[in-house]
C-alpha positions as a LaTeX table, in Angstrom:
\begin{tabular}{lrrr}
\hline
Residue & $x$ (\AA) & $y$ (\AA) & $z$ (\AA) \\
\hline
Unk1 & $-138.64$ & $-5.61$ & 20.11 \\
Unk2 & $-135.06$ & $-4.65$ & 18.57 \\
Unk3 & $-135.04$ & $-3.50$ & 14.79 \\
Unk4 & $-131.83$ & $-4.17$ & 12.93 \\
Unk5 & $-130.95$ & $-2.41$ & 9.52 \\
Unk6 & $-129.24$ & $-5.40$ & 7.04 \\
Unk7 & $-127.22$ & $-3.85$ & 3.91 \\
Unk8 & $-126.93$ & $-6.10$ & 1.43 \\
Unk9 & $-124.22$ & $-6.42$ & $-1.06$ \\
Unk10 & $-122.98$ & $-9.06$ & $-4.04$ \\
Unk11 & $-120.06$ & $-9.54$ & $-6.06$ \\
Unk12 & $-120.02$ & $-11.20$ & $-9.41$ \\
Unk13 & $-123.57$ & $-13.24$ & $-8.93$ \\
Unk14 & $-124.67$ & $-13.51$ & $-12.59$ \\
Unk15 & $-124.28$ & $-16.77$ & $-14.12$ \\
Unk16 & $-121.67$ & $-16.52$ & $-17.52$ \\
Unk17 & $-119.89$ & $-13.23$ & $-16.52$ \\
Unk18 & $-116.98$ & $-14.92$ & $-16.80$ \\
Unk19 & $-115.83$ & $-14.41$ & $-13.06$ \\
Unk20 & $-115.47$ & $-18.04$ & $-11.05$ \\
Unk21 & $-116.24$ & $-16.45$ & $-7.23$ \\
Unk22 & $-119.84$ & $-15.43$ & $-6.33$ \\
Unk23 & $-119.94$ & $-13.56$ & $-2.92$ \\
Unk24 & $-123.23$ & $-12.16$ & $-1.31$ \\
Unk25 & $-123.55$ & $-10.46$ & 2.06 \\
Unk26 & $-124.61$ & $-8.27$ & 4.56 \\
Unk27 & $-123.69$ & $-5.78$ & 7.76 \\
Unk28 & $-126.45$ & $-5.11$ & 10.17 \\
Unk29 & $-126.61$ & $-3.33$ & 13.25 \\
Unk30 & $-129.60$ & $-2.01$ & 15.40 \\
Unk31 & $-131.54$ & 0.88 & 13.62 \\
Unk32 & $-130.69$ & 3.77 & 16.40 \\
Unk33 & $-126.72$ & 3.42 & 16.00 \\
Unk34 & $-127.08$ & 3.86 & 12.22 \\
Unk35 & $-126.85$ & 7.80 & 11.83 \\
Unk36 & $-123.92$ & 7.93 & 14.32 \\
Unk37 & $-121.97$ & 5.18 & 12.32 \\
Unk38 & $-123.00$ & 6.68 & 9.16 \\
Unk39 & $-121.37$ & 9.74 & 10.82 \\
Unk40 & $-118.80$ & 8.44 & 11.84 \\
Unk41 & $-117.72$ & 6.88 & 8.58 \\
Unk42 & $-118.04$ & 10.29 & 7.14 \\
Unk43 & $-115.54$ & 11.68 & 9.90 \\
Unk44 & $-112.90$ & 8.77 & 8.80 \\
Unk45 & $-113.18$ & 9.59 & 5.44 \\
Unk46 & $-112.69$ & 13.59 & 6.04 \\
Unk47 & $-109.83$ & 12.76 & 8.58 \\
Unk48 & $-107.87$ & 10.84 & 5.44 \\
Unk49 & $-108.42$ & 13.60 & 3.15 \\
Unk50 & $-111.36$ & 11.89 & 1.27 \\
Unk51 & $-114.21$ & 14.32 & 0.42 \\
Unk52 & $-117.15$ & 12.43 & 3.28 \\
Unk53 & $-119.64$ & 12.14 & 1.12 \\
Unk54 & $-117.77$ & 10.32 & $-2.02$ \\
Unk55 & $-118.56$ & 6.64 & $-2.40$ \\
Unk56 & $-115.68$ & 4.45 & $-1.19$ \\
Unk57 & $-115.50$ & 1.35 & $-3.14$ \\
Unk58 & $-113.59$ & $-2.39$ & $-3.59$ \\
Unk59 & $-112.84$ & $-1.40$ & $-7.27$ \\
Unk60 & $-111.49$ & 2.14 & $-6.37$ \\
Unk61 & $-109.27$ & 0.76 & $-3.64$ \\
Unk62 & $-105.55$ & 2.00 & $-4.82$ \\
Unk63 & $-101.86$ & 2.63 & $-2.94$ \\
Unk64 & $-102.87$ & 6.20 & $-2.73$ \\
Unk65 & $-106.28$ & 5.70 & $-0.68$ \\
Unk66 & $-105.02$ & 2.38 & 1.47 \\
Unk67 & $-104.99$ & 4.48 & 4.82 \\
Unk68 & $-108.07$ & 5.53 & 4.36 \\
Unk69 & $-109.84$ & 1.67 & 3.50 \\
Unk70 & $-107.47$ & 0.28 & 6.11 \\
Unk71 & $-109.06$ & 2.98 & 8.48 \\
Unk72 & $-112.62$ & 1.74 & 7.46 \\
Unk73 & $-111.72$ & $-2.02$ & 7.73 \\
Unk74 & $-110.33$ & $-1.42$ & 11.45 \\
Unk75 & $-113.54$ & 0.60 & 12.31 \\
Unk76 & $-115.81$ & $-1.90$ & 11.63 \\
Unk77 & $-114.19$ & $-4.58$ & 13.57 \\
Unk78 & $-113.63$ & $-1.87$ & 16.90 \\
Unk79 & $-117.35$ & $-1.23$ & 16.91 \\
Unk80 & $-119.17$ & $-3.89$ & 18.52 \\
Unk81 & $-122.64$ & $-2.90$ & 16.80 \\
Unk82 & $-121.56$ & $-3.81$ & 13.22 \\
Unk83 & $-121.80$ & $-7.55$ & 12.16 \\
Unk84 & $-120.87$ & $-9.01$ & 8.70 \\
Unk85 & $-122.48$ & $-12.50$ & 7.36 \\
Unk86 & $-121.13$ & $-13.89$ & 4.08 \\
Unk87 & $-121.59$ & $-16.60$ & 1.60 \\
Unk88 & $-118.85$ & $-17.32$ & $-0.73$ \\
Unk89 & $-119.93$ & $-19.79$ & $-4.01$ \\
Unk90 & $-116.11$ & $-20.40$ & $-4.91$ \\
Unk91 & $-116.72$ & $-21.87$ & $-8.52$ \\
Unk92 & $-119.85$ & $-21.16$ & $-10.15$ \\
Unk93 & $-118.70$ & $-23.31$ & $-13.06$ \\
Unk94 & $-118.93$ & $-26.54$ & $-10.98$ \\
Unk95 & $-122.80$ & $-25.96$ & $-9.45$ \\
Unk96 & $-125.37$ & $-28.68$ & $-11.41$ \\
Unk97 & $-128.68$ & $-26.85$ & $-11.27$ \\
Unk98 & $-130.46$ & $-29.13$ & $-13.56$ \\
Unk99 & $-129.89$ & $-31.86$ & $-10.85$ \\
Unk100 & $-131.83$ & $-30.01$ & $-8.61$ \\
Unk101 & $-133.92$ & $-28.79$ & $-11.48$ \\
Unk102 & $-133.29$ & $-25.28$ & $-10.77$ \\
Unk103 & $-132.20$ & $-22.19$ & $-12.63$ \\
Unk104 & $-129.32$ & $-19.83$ & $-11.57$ \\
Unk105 & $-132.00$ & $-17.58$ & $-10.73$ \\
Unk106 & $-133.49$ & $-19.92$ & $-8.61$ \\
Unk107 & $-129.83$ & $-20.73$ & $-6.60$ \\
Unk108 & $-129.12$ & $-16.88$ & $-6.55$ \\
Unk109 & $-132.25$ & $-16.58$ & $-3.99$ \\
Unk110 & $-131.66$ & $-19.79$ & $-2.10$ \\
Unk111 & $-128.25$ & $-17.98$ & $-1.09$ \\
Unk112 & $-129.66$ & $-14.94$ & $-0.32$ \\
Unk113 & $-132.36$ & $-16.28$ & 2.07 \\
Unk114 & $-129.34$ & $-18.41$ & 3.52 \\
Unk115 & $-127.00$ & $-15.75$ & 4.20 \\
Unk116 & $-130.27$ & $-13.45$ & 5.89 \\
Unk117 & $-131.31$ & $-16.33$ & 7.73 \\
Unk118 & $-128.68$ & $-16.44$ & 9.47 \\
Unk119 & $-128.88$ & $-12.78$ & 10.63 \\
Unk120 & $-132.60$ & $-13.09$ & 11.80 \\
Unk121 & $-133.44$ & $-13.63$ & 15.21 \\
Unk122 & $-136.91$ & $-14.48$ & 17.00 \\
Unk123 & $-138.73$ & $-11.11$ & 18.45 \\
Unk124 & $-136.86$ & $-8.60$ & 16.39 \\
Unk125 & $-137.36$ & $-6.86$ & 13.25 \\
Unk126 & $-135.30$ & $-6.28$ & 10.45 \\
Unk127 & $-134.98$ & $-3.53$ & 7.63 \\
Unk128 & $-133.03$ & $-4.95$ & 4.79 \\
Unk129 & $-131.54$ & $-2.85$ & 2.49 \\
Unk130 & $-130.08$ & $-4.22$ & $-1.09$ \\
Unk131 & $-127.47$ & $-2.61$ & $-3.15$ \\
Unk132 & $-129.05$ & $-1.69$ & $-6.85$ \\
Unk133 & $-127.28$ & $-3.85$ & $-9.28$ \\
Unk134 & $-129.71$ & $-3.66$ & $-12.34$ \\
Unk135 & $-133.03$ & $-3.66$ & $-13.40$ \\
Unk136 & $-134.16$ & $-6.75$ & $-12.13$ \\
Unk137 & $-134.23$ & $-5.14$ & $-8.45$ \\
Unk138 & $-137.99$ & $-5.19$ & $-8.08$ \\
Unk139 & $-138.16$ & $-8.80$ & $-8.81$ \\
Unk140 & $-135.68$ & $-9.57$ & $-6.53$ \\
Unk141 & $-137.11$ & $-8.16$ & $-3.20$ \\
Unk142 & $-140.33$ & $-9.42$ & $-4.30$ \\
Unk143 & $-138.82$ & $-13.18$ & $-4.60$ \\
Unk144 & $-136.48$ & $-12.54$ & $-1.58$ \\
Unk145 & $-139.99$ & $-11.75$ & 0.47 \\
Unk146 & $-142.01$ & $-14.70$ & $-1.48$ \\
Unk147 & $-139.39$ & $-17.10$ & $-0.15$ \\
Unk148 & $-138.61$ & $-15.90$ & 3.55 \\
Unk149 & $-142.61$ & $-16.21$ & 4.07 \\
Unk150 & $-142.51$ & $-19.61$ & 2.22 \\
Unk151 & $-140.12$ & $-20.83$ & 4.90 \\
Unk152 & $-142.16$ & $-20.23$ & 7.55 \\
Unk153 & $-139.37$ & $-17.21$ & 8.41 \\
Unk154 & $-141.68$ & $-14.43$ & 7.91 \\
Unk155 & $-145.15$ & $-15.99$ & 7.39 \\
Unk156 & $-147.06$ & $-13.30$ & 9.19 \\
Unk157 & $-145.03$ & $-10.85$ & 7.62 \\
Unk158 & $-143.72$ & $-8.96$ & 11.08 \\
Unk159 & $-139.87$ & $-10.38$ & 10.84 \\
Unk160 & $-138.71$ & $-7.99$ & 7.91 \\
Unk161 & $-140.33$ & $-4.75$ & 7.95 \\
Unk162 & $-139.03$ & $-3.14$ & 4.84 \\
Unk163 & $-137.22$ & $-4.85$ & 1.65 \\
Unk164 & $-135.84$ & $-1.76$ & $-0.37$ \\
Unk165 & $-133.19$ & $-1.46$ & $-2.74$ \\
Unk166 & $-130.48$ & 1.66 & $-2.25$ \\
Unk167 & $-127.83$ & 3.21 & $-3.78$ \\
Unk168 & $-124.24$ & 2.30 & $-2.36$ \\
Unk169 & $-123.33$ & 6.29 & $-2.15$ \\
Unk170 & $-126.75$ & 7.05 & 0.08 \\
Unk171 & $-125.34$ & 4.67 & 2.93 \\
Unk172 & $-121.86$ & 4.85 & 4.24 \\
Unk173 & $-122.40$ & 1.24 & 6.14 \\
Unk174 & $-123.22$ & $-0.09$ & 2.78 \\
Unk175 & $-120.04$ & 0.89 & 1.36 \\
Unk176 & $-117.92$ & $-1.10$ & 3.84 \\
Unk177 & $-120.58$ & $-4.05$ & 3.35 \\
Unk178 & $-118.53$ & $-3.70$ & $-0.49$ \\
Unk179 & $-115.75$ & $-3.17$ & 0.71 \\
Unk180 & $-115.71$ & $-7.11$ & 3.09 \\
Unk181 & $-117.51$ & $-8.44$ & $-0.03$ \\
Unk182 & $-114.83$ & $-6.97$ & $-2.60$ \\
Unk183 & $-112.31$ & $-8.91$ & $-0.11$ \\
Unk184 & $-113.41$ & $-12.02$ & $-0.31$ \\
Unk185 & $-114.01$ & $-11.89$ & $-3.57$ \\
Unk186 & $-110.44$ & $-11.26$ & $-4.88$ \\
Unk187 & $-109.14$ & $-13.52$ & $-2.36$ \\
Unk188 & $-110.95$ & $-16.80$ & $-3.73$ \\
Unk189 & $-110.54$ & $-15.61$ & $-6.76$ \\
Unk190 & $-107.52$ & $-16.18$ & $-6.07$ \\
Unk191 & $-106.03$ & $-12.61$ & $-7.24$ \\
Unk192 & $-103.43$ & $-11.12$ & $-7.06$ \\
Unk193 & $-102.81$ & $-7.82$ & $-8.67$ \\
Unk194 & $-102.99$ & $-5.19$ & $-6.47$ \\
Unk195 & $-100.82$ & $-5.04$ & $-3.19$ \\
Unk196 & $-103.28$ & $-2.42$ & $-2.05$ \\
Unk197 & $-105.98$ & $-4.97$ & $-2.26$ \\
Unk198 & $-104.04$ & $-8.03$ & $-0.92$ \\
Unk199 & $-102.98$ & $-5.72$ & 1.99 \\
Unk200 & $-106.55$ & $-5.48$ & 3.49 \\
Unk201 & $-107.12$ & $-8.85$ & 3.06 \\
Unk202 & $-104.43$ & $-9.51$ & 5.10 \\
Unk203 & $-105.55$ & $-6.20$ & 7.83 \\
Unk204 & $-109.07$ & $-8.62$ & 8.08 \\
Unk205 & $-107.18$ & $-11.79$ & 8.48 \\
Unk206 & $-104.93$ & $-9.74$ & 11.60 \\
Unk207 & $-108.42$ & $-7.82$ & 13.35 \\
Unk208 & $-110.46$ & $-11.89$ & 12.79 \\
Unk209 & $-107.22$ & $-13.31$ & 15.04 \\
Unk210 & $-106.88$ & $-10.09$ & 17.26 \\
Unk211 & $-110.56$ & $-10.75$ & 18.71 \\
Unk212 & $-109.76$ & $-14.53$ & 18.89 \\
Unk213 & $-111.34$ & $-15.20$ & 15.82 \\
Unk214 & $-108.47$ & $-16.97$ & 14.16 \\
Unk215 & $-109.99$ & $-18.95$ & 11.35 \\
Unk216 & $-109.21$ & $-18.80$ & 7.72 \\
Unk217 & $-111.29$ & $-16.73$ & 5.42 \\
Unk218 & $-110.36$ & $-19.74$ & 3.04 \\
Unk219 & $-112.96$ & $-21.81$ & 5.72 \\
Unk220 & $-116.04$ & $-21.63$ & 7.25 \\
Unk221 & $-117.17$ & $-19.55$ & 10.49 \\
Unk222 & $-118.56$ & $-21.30$ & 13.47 \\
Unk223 & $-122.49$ & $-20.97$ & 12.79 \\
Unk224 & $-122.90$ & $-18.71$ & 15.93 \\
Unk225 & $-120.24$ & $-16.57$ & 14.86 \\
Unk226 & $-121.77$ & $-12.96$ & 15.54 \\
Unk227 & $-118.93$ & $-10.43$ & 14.23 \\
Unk228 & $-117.16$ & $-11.96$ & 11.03 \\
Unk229 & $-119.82$ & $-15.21$ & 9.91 \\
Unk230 & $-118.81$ & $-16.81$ & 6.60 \\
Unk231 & $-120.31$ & $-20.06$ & 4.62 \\
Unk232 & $-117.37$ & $-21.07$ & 1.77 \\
Unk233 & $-120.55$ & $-22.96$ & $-0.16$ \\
Unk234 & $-119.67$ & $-26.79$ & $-0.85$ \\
Unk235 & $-123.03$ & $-28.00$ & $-1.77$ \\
Unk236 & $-124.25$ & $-31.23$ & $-1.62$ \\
Unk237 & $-122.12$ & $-34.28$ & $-2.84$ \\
Unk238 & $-123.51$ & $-37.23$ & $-5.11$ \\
Unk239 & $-121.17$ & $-39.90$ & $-5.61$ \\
Unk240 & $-117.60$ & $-37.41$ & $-5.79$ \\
Unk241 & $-119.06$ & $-34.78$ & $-7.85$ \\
Unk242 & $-120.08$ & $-31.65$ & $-6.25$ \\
Unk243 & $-123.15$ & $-30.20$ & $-6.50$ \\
\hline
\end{tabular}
């Protein structure tokens, strides 16, 4: 039975923080390549003068450090034992929970489970590992767990083996899980601000079309899609309203 670690990151998920784009995802790879990659991450960031063990981050991406996130961003898509799954939620402004009489809580979860389920497979286990945002961390795993055993996903509780949540600067594989997220965040946001930023958007859009992967980030993945898997979120439609 092959045990994944899952590193779990989110951009801009509360409800009225006045930012339009809600992002979550996660990398995962198999648990025994995770020191060397964490390694190895270490050795990029020492090679492009960055002290290895200082947090690399979307927000602190800047002219003066773009080798070094380029670097990072062209790692992950050379080694074939780090996948990315994503779910972008374009406009939060637009999503009718009372239709489905739900809070924003309540969607916040559904697209959680949706992005992991995508990562689980039958006969394997998975360690999943979520970024600490706030206080509300406990409940989360604790809801995250409720609802993957609700849905039949994890009923006898052997699928996920540990639901923790980390710090970004104790895992270097979690920093480049901010680092995609961060991405598509500014891009449907629809940014534009920093040419540092818009320039690794476009290195992602160049490594998706150099492994034949040639879709827009703007559009969804094919569901199969192993390496670089993205939902853009469109709901359910009544009438012409979204939902």
């Amino acid at each position: 039975m092959k045990v994944y670690n899952v590193y779990c990151d989110e951009s801009c998920h509360l409800e009225n923080d006045n930012q339009k784009t809600m992002v979550i995802g996660g990398i995962w790879c198999e648990i025994e390549v995770v020191s060397e990659i964490n390694d190895r991450i270490r050795d990029i960031k020492k090679d492009n003068n960055f002290n290895p063990y200082a947090e690399v981050k979307w927000v602190k991406v800047s002219p003066a450090n773009l080798d070094l996130y380029i670097a990072l961003i062209n790692y992950f898509f050379d080694n074939s034992d780090l996948h990315f799954r994503g779910i972008v939620i374009p406009d939060k402004s637009i999503l009718k929970h009372e239709v489905y009489f739900q809070t924003h809580d309540d969607f916040y979860y559904k697209m959680y489970f949706t992005m992991l389920k995508q990562i689980w497979e039958p006969h394997s286990q998975y360690n999943i590992y979520l970024d600490i945002k706030d206080t509300e961390g406990y409940k989360k795993i604790e809801n995250l767990k409720t609802i993957s055993q609700n849905a039949n996903y994890d009923f006898s509780g052997n699928l996920i083996r540990k639901m923790q949540q980390i710090r970004s600067h104790e895992s270097e594989i979690l920093q480049i899980t901010d680092l995609i997220i961060g991405s598509l965040s500014y891009l449907h946001r629809g940014c534009q601000t920093s040419k540092a930023k818009l320039e690794i958007i476009s290195k992602i859009k160049n490594r998706l079309y150099d492994i034949g992967r040639s879709y827009s980030l703007l559009r969804n993945s094919y569901l199969s899609e192993k390496k670089f898997n993205i939902l853009i979120w469109k709901g359910r439609r009544s009438g012409d309203d979204e939902c």
